[in-house]
KOLNURO-254610 format. One line per 3 residues: their letters; for each residue x, y, z of C-alpha. Coordinates in Angstrom, 1 decimal, always signed. Layout:
N
A> X:Y:Z; ...
//
This chain:
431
XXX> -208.6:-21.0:-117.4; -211.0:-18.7:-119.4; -213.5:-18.6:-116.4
XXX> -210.5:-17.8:-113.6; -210.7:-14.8:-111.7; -207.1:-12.2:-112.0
XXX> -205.5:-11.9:-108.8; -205.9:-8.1:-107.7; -202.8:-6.3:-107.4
XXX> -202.5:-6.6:-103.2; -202.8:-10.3:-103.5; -199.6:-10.2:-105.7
XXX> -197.6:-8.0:-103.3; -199.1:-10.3:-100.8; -196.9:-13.1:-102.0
XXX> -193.6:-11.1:-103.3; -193.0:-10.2:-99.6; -194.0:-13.7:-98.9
XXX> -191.1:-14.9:-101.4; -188.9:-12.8:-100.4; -188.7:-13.4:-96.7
XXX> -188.4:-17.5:-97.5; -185.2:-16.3:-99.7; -184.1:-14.5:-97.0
XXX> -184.5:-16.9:-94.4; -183.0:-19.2:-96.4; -179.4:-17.1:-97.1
XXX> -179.9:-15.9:-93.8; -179.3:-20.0:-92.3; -176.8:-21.1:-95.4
XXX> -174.4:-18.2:-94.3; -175.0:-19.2:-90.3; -174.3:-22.6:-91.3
XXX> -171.2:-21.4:-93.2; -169.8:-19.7:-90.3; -170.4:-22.9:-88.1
XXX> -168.3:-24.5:-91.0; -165.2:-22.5:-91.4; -163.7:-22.0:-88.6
XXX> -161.8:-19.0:-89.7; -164.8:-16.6:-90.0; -164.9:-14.1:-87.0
XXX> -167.2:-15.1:-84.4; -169.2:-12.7:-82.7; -167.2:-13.2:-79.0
XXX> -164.0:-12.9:-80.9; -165.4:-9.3:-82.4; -166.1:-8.0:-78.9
XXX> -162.8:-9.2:-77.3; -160.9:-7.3:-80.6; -163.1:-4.4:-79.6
XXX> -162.6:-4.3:-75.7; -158.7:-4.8:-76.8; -158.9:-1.5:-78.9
XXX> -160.7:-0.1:-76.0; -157.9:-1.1:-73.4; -155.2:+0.4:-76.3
XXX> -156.7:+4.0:-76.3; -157.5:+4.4:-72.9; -153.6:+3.7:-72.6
XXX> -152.8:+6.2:-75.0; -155.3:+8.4:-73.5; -153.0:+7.8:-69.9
XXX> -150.4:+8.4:-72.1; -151.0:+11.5:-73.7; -152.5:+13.0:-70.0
XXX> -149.2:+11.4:-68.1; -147.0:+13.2:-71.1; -148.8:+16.5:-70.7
XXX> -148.5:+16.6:-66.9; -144.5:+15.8:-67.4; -144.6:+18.8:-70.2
XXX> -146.7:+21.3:-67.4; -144.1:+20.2:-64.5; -141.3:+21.0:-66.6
XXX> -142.8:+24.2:-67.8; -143.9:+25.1:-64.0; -139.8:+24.0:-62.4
XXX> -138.4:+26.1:-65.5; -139.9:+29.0:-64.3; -139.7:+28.2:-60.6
XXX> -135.9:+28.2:-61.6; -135.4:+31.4:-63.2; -137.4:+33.2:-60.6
XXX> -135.1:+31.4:-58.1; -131.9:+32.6:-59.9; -134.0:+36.1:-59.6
XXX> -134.0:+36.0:-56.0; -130.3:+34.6:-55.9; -129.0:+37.6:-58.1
XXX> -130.4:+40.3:-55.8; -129.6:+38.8:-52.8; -126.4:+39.0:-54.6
XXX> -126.1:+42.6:-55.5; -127.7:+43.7:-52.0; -124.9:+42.0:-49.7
XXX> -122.5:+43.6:-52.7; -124.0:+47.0:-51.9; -124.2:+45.8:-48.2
XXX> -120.4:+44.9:-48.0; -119.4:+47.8:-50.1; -121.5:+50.7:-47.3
XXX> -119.7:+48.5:-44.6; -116.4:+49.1:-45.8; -117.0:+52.8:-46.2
XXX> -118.5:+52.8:-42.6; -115.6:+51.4:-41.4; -112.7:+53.5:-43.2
XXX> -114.6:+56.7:-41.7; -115.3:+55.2:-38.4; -111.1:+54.9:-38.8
XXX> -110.7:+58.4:-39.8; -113.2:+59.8:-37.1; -110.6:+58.1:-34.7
XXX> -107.8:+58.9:-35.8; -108.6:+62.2:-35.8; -110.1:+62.3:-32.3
XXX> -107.0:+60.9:-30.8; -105.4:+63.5:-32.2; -107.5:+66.2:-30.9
XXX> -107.7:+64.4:-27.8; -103.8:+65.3:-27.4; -103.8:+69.1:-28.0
XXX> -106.6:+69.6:-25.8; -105.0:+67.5:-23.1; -102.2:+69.9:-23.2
XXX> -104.1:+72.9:-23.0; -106.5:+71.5:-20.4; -103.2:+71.0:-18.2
XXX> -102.0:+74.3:-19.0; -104.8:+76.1:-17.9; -105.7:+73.8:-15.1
XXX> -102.0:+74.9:-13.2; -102.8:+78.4:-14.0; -106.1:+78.2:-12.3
XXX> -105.3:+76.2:-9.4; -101.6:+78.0:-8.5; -101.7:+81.0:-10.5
XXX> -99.4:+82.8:-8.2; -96.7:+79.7:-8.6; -97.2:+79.6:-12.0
XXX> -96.3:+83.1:-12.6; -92.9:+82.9:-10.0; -92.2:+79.8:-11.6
XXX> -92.5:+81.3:-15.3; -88.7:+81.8:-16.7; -90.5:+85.0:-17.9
XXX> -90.6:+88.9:-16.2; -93.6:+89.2:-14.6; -95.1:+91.4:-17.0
XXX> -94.6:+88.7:-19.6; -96.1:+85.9:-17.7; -99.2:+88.2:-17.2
XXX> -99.5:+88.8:-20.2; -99.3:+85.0:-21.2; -102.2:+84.5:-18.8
XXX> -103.9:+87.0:-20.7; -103.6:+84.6:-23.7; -104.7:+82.1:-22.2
XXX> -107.7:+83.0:-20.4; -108.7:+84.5:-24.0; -108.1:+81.0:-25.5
XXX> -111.1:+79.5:-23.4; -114.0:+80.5:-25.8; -112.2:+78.9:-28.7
XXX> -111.5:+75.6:-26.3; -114.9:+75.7:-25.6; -115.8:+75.5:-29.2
XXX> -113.5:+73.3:-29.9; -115.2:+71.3:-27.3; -118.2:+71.0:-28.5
XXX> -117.0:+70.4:-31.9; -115.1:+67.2:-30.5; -118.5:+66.3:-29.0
XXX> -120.6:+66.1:-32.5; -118.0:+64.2:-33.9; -118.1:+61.6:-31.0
XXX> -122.0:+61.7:-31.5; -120.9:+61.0:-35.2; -118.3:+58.4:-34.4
XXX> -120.9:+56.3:-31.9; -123.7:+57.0:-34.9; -121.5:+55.2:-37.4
XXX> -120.7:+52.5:-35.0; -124.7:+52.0:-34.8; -124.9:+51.9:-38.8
XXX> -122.1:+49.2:-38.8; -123.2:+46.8:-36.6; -127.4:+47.4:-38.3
XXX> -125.1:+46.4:-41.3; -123.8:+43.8:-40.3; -126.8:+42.3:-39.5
XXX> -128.4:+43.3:-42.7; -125.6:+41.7:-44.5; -125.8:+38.1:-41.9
XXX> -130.4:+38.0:-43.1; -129.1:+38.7:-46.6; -126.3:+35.9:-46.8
XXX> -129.0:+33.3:-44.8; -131.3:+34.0:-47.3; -129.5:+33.6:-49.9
XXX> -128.1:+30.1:-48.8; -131.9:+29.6:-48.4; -132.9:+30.3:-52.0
XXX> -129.3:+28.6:-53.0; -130.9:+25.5:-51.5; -134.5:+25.6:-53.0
XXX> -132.6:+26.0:-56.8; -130.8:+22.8:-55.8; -133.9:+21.4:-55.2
XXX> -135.5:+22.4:-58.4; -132.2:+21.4:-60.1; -133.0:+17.5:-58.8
XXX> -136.9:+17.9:-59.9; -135.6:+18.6:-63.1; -133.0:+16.2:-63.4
XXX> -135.4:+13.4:-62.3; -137.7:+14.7:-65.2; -134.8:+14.7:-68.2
XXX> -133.7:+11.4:-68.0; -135.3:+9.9:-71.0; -134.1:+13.5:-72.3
XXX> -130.8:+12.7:-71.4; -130.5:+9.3:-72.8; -131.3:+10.7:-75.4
XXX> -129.1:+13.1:-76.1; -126.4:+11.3:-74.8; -125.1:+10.4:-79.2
XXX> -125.0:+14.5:-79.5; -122.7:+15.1:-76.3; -120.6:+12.5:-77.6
XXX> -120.1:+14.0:-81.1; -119.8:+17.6:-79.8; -117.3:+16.4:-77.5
XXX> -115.1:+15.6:-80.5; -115.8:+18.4:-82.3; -114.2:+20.0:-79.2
XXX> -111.1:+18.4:-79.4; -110.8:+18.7:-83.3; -111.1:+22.2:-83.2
XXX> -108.3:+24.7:-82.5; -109.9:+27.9:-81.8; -113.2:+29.5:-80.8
XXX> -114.3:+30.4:-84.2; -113.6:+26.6:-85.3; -116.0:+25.2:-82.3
XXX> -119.0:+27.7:-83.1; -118.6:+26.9:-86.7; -118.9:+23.0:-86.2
XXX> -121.2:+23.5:-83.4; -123.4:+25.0:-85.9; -122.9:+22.3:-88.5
XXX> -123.6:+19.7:-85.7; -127.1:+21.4:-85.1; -128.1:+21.9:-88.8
XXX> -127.4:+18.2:-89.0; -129.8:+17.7:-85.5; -132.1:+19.8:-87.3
XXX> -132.6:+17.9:-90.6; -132.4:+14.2:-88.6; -135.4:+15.6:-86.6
XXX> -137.5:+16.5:-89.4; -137.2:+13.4:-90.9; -138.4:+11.4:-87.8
XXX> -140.8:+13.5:-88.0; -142.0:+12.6:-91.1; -141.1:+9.1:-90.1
XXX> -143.4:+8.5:-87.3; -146.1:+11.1:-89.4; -149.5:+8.8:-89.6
XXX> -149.6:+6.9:-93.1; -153.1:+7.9:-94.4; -153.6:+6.8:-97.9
XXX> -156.5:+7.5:-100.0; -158.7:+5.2:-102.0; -157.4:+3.7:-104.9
XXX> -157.0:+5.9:-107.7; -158.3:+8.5:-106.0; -155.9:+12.0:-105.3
XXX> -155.2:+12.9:-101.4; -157.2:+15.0:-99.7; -156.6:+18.2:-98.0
XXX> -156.5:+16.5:-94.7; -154.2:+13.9:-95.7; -151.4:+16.4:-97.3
XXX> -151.6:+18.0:-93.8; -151.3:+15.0:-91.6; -148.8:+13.8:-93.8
XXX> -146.6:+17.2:-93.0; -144.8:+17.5:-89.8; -146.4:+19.9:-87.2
XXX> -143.7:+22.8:-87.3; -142.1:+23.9:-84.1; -142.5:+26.6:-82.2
XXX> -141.4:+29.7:-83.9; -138.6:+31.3:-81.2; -138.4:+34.8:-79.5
XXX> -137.1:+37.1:-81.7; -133.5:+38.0:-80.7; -132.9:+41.2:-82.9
XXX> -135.8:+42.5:-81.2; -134.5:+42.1:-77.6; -131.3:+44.7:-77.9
XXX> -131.4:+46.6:-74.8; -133.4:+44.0:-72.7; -130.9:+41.1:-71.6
XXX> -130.4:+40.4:-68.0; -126.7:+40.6:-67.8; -125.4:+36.7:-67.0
XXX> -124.3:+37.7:-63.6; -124.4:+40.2:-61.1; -120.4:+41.9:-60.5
XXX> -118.3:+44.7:-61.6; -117.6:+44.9:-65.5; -113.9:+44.8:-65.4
XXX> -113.3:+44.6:-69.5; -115.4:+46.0:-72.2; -115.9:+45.0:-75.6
XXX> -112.8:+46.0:-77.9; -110.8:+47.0:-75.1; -106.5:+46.1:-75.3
XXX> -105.4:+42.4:-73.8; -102.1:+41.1:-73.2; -102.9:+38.1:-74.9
XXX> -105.6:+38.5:-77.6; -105.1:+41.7:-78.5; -108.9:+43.4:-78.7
XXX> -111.4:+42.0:-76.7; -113.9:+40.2:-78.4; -116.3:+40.2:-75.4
XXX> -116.9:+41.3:-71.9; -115.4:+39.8:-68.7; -118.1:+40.7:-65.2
XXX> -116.0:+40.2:-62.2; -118.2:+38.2:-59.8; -119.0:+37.3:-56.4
XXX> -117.7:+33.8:-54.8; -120.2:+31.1:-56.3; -122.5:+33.6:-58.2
XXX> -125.4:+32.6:-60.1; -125.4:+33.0:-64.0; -128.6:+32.9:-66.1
XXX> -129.1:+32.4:-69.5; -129.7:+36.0:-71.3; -132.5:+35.1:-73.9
XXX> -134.3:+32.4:-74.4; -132.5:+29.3:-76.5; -130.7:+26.0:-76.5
XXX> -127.7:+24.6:-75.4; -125.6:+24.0:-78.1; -122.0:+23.0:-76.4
XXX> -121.3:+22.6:-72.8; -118.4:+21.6:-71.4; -114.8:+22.5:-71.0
XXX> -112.6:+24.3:-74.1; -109.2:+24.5:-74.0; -108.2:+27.8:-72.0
XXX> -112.1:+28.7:-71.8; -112.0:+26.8:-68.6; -116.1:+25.2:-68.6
XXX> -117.5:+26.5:-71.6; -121.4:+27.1:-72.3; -122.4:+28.3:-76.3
XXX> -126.3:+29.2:-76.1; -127.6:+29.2:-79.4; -131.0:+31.7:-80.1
XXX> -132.6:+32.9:-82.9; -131.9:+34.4:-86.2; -128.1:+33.0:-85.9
XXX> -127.1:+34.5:-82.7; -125.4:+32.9:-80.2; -124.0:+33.7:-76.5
XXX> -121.1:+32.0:-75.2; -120.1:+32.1:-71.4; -116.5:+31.2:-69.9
XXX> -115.2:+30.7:-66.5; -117.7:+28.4:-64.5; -116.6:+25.8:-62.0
XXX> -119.9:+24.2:-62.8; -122.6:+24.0:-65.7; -126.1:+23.4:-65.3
XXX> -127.4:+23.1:-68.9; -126.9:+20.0:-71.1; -126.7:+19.9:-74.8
XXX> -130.2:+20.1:-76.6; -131.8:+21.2:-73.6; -133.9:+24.5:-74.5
XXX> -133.5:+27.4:-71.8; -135.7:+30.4:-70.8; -134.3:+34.0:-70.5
XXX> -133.1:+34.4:-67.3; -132.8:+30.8:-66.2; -130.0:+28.9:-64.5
XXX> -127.1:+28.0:-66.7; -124.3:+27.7:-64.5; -122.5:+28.5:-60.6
XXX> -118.9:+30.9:-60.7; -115.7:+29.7:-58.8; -116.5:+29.2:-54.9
XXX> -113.0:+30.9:-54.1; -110.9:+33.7:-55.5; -112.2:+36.2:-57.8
XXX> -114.2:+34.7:-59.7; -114.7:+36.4:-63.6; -117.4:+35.1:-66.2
XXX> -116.2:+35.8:-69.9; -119.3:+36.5:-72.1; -119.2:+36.9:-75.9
XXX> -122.0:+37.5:-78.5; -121.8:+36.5:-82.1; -123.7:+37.0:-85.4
XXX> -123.5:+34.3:-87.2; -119.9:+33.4:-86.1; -118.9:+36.8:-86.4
XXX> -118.0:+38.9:-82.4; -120.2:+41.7:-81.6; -120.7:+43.8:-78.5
XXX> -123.1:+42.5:-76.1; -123.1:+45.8:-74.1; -126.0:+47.4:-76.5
XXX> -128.3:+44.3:-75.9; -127.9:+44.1:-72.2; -130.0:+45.9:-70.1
XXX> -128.5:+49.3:-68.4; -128.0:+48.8:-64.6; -127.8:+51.3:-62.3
XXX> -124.5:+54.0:-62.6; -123.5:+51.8:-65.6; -123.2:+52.8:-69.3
XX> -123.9:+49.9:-71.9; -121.1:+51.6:-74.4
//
């Protein structure tokens, strides 16, 4: 109408907010009455159960993840309780060696000094006797004497001459009792050094038992697991005909290992996919990758710093004449009855068990392609796959006899001598 009044510009935005919230209210009851309808559209109770259920499922994994780092820490802390037991073990072992070996010097010169006595003891009876007659019945002794009198005077003479060097004599014998009854003293100290040594030792022979069950209780799933590898190593042990033949195929067997666990790896990775069309991001390549292992000790730089396997005598060097073999392609350590051996680097047990003439066979694989291999156990501690630290407890020597652990070092299959990359001990050479 031509005499209407405009509406001013607030009474317009009055009633377009007005508009709008009727629309809204109006979508806003069409989709609740929708949702009422089909029955398939997620209602707000079902929402907060899938939530607490997603709740529940990562406090699980969160138990997990805590449970599985507690297992990795207690296997980390009984690893290291072990190779500080087998420590302790090895130098009880080479005290009651150095123990046994004083005590059998004690005793030989504890023999000698008695020997020797007696024999003193003898001559000075004799004398003693002589010149006792002479002193009590001089004049008897003298009409008795086959000799002129002259002669039997003179033989006094000799005699009563002789006393200063009996007397010396004397107290020479007397010093060397002193030293007899002072080695006596040391032998029986030693034997009761030697009786604390061997009690402690069956004392810290028993707590490595116990950390061998801890352990054992904590590798089963390990073990289950690497029950398919024992299996085919254990073929390869009977298929092969020499040493060179098992290191070679023991080596194949953990390339192949190798490459099956990378895979999983990538198998069980997280499937992250981008948008469509769109290119992955940084973070995506990366959690697509498998999380590398940790990067080994360097072997090449330990030469010089391996514990030897086992405390003993080293009765054959490396490249020494056999009766069998000809050279020697490793050492042989002469041991005590049931001695501890120790891994000498860090690494993982790549065959254990018994090889032809070997006798219980352990091959430690390390880093940059060398591996140690150690014959003559009655027993093995170490189980294929399992990674070992330097120093830890691999296996137990023969509890009788003379006991003799054959150890051999190879560069990628090829002998070497292990005496440069051992550690010198005390009146001992590495060659």
């Amino acid at each position: 109408m031509r005499g209407a009044v405009p509406p001013s510009k607030s009474t317009q935005l009055a009633s377009l907010i007005s508009a709008g919230v009727t629309c809204a209210t109006i979508f806003f009851q069409s989709n609740v009455a929708t949702a009422q309808d089909d029955p398939s559209a997620p209602r707000p109770a079902d929402l907060q159960a899938v939530e607490q259920d997603l709740q529940r499922e990562q406090a699980a994994k969160d138990d997990a993840t805590r449970m599985a780092e507690r297992a990795a820490a207690d296997a980390a802390k009984i690893q290291n309780d072990m190779v500080e037991a087998a420590r302790r073990i090895q130098d009880r072992e080479r005290a009651l060696t150095g123990l046994e070996a004083q005590l059998s010097n004690l005793e030989e010169q504890r023999a000698e000094m008695a020997a020797a006595l007696i024999n003193k003891d003898a001559q000075m009876r004799e004398v003693l006797l002589a010149l006792e007659r002479l002193a009590v019945r001089p004049t008897d002794a003298i009409l008795l004497q086959p000799l002129r009198p002259a002669d039997a005077i003179r033989s006094g003479l000799v005699l009563s001459a002789a006393i200063p060097a009996l007397t010396e004599n004397a107290a020479r014998l007397q010093i060397e009792l002193e030293a007899l009854y002072t080695t006596r003293t040391k032998i029986v100290d030693r034997r009761s050094t030697l009786a604390l040594e061997a009690l402690s030792l069956i004392e810290d022979q028993t707590r490595l038992e116990k950390l061998h069950a801890e352990k054992a209780s904590l590798q089963k799933g390990f073990e289950r697991q690497a029950t398919d590898s024992e299996k085919r190593i254990a073929a390869l042990a009977r298929e092969a005909n020499d040493l060179r033949e098992l290191l070679d195929s023991v080596i194949a067997e953990r390339k192949r290992q190798g490459e099956e666990e990378s895979k999983r790896m990538v198998r069980e990775a997280p499937v992250l996919t981008p948008p469509d069309g769109a290119a992955p991001t940084p973070d995506i390549v990366a959690a697509r990758r498998p999380t590398p292992p940790t990067p080994a000790r360097s072997f090449s730089k330990a030469r010089g710093t391996l514990p030897f396997p086992a405390e003993g005598r080293l009765s054959q060097r490396y490249g020494e004449g056999t009766e069998s073999e000809g050279l020697a392609k490793g050492i042989v350590i002469t041991t005590r009855t049931a001695a501890q051996v120790v891994s000498p680097f860090d690494g993982v047990v790549a065959f254990a068990g018994p090889f032809r003439g070997y006798g219980q066979l352990l091959i430690l694989e390390h880093s940059e392609g060398y591996h140690t291999l150690l014959a003559g156990m009655s027993r093995l501690d170490g189980a294929v796959g399992q990674r070992v630290l330097a120093g830890e407890p691999v296996g137990v020597m023969s509890p009788e006899g003379d006991p003799s652990l054959y150890v051999e070092l190879r560069r990628d299959g090829q002998p070497i001598n292990p005496l440069p990359w051992l550690a010198t001990r005390t009146n001992e050479k590495s060659g």
